[in-house]
TORPA-4810 file (N, C-alpha, C, O; in nm, 3 decimals):
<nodes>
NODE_1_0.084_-0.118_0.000_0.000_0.000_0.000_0.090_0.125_0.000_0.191_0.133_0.070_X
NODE_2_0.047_0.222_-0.083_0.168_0.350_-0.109_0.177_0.432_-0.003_0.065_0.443_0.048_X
NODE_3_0.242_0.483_0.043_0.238_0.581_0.156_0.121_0.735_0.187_0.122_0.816_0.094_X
NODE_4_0.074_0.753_0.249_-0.038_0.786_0.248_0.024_0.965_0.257_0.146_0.970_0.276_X
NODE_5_-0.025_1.058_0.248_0.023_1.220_0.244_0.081_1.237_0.395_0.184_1.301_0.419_X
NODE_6_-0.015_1.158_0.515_0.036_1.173_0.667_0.167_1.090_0.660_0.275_1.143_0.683_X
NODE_7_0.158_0.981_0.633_0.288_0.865_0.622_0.403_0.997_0.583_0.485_1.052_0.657_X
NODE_8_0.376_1.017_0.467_0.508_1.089_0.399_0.506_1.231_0.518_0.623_1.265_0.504_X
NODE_9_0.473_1.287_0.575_0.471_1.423_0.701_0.544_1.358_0.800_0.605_1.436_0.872_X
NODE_10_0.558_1.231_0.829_0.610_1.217_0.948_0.701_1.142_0.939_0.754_1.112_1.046_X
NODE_11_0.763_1.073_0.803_0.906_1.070_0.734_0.974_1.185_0.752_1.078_1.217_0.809_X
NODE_12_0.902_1.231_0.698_0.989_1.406_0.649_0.985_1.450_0.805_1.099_1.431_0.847_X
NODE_13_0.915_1.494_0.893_0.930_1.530_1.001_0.995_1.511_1.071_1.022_1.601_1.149_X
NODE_14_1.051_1.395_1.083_1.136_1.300_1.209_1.247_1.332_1.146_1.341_1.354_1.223_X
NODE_15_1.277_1.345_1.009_1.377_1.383_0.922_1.465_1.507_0.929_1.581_1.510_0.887_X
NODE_16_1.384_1.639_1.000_1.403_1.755_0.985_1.359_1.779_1.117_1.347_1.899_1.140_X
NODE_17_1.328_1.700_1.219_1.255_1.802_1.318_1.360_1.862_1.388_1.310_1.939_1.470_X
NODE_18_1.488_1.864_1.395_1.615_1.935_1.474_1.642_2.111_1.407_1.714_2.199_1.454_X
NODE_19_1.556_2.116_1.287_1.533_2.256_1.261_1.432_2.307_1.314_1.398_2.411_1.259_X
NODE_20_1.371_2.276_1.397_1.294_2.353_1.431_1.281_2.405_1.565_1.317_2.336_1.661_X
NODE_21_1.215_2.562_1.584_1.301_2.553_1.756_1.211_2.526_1.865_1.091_2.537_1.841_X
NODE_22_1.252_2.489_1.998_1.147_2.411_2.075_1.148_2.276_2.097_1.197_2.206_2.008_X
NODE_23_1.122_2.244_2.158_1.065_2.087_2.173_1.053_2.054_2.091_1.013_2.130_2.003_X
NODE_24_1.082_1.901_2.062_1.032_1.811_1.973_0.887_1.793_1.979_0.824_1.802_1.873_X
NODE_25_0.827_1.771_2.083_0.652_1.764_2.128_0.568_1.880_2.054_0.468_1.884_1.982_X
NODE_26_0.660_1.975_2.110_0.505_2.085_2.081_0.587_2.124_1.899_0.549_2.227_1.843_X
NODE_27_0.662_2.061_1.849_0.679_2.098_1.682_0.569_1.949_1.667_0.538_1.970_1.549_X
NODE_28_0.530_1.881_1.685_0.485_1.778_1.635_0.314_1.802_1.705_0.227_1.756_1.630_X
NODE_29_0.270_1.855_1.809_0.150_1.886_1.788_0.131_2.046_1.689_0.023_2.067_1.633_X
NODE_30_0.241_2.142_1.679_0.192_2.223_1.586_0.202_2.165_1.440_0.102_2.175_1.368_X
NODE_31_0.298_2.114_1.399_0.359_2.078_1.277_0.260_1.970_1.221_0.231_1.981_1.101_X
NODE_32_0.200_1.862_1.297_0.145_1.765_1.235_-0.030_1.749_1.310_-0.124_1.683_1.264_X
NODE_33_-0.028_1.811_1.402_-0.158_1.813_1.479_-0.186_1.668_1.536_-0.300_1.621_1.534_X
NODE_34_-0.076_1.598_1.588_-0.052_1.475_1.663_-0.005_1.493_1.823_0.070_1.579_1.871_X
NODE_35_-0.050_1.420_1.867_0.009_1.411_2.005_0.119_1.306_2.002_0.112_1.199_1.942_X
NODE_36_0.237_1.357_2.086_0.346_1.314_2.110_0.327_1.150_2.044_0.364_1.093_1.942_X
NODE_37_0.222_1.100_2.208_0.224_0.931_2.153_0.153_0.879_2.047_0.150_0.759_2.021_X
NODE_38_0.078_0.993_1.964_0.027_0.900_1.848_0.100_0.905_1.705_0.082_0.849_1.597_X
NODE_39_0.202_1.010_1.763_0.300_1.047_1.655_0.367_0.897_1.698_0.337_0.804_1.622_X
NODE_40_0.425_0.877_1.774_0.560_0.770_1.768_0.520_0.610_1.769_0.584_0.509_1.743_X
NODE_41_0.378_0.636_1.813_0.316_0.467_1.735_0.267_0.484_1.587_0.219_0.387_1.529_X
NODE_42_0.275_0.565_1.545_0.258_0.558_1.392_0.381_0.552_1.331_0.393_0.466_1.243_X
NODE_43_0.478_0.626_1.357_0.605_0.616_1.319_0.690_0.502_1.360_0.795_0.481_1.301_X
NODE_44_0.629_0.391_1.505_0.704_0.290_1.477_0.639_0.170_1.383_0.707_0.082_1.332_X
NODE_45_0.507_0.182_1.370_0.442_0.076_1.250_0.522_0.130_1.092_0.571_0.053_1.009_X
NODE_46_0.517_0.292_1.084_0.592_0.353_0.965_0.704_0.270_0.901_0.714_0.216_0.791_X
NODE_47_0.804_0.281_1.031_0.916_0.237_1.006_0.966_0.042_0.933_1.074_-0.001_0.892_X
NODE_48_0.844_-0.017_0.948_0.827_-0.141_0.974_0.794_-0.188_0.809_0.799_-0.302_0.763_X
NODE_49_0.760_-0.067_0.744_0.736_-0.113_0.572_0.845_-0.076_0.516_0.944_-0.004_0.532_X
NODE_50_0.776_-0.177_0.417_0.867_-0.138_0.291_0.872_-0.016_0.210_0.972_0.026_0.153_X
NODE_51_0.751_0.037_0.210_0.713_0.176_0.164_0.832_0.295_0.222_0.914_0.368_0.167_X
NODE_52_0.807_0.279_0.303_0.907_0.339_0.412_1.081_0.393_0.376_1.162_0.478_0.339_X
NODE_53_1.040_0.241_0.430_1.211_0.194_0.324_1.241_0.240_0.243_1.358_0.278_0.237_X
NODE_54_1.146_0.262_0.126_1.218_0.341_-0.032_1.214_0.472_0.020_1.314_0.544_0.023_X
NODE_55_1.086_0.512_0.066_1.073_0.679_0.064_1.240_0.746_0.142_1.300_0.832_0.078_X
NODE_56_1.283_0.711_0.239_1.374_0.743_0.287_1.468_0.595_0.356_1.453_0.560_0.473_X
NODE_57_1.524_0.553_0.297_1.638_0.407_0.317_1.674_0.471_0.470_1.614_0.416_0.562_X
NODE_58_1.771_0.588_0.507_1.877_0.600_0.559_1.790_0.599_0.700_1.815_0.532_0.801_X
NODE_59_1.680_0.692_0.679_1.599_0.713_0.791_1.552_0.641_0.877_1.563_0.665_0.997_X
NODE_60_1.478_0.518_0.818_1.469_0.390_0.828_1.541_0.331_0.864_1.507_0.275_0.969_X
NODE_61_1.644_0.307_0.829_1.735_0.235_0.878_1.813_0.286_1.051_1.836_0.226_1.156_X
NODE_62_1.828_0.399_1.013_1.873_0.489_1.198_1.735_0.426_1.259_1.743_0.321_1.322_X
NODE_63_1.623_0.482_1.242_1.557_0.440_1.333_1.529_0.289_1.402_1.532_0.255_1.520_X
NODE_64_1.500_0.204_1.266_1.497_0.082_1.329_1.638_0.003_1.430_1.633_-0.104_1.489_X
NODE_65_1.765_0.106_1.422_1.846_0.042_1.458_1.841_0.116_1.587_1.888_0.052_1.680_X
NODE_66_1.787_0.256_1.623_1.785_0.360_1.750_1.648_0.232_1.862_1.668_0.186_1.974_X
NODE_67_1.537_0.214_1.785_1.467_0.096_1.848_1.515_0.006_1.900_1.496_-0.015_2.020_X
NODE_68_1.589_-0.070_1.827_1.645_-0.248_1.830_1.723_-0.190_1.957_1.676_-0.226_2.065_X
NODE_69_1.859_-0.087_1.962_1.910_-0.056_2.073_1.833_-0.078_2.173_1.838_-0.180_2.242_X
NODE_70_1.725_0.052_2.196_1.650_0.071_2.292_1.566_-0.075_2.371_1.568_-0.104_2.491_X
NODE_71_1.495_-0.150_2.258_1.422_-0.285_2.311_1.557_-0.390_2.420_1.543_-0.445_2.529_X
NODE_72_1.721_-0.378_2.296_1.808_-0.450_2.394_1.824_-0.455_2.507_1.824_-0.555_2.578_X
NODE_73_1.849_-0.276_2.556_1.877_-0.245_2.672_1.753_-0.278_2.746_1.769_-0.373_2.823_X
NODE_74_1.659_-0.236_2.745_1.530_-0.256_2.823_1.496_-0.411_2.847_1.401_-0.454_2.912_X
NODE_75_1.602_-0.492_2.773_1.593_-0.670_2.778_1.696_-0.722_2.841_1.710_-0.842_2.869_X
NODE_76_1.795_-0.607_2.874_1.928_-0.643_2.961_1.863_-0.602_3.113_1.828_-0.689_3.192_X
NODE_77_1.852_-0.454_3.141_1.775_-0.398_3.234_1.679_-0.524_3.296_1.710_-0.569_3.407_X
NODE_78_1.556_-0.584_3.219_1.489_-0.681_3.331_1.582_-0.784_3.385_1.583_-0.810_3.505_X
NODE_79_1.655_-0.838_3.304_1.710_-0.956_3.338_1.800_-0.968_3.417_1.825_-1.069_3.483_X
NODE_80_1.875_-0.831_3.418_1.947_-0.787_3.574_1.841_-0.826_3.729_1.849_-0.894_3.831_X
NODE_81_1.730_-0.720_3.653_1.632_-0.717_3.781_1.610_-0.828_3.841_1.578_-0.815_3.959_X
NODE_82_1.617_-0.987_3.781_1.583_-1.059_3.869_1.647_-1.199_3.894_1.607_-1.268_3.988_X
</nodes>
């Protein structure tokens, strides 16, 4: 399925949001009219196509690898815990 006009806003957004000044939060409820968390569960299903993938390779690729980090640690972290 092709990327939808929102799909492609929040490629491009996550892409560019370090130009903009302020918070990341409040550029993404002005910029896209999303709240924080419905921005970043859309953007992690985003990241998960192939669509994705072409529209921006590099982007895609940082992110799914900034995730995979994040899930590791949070899988080292429990397993300490107990």
């Amino acid at each position: 399925m092709p990327l939808t006009d929102r799909d492609r806003a929040i490629l491009d957004f996550e892409a560019e949001w370090r130009r903009h000044a302020g918070a990341k939060e409040e550029a993404i409820r002005a910029d896209l009219g999303l709240s924080p968390a419905r921005y970043y569960q859309l953007l992690g299903r985003l990241i998960d196509t192939t669509e994705a993938q072409q529209h921006d390779p590099m982007l895609v690729k940082r992110l799914r690898r900034l995730r995979d980090a994040r899930r590791h640690e949070r899988a080292v972290r429990a397993a300490d815990a107990h």
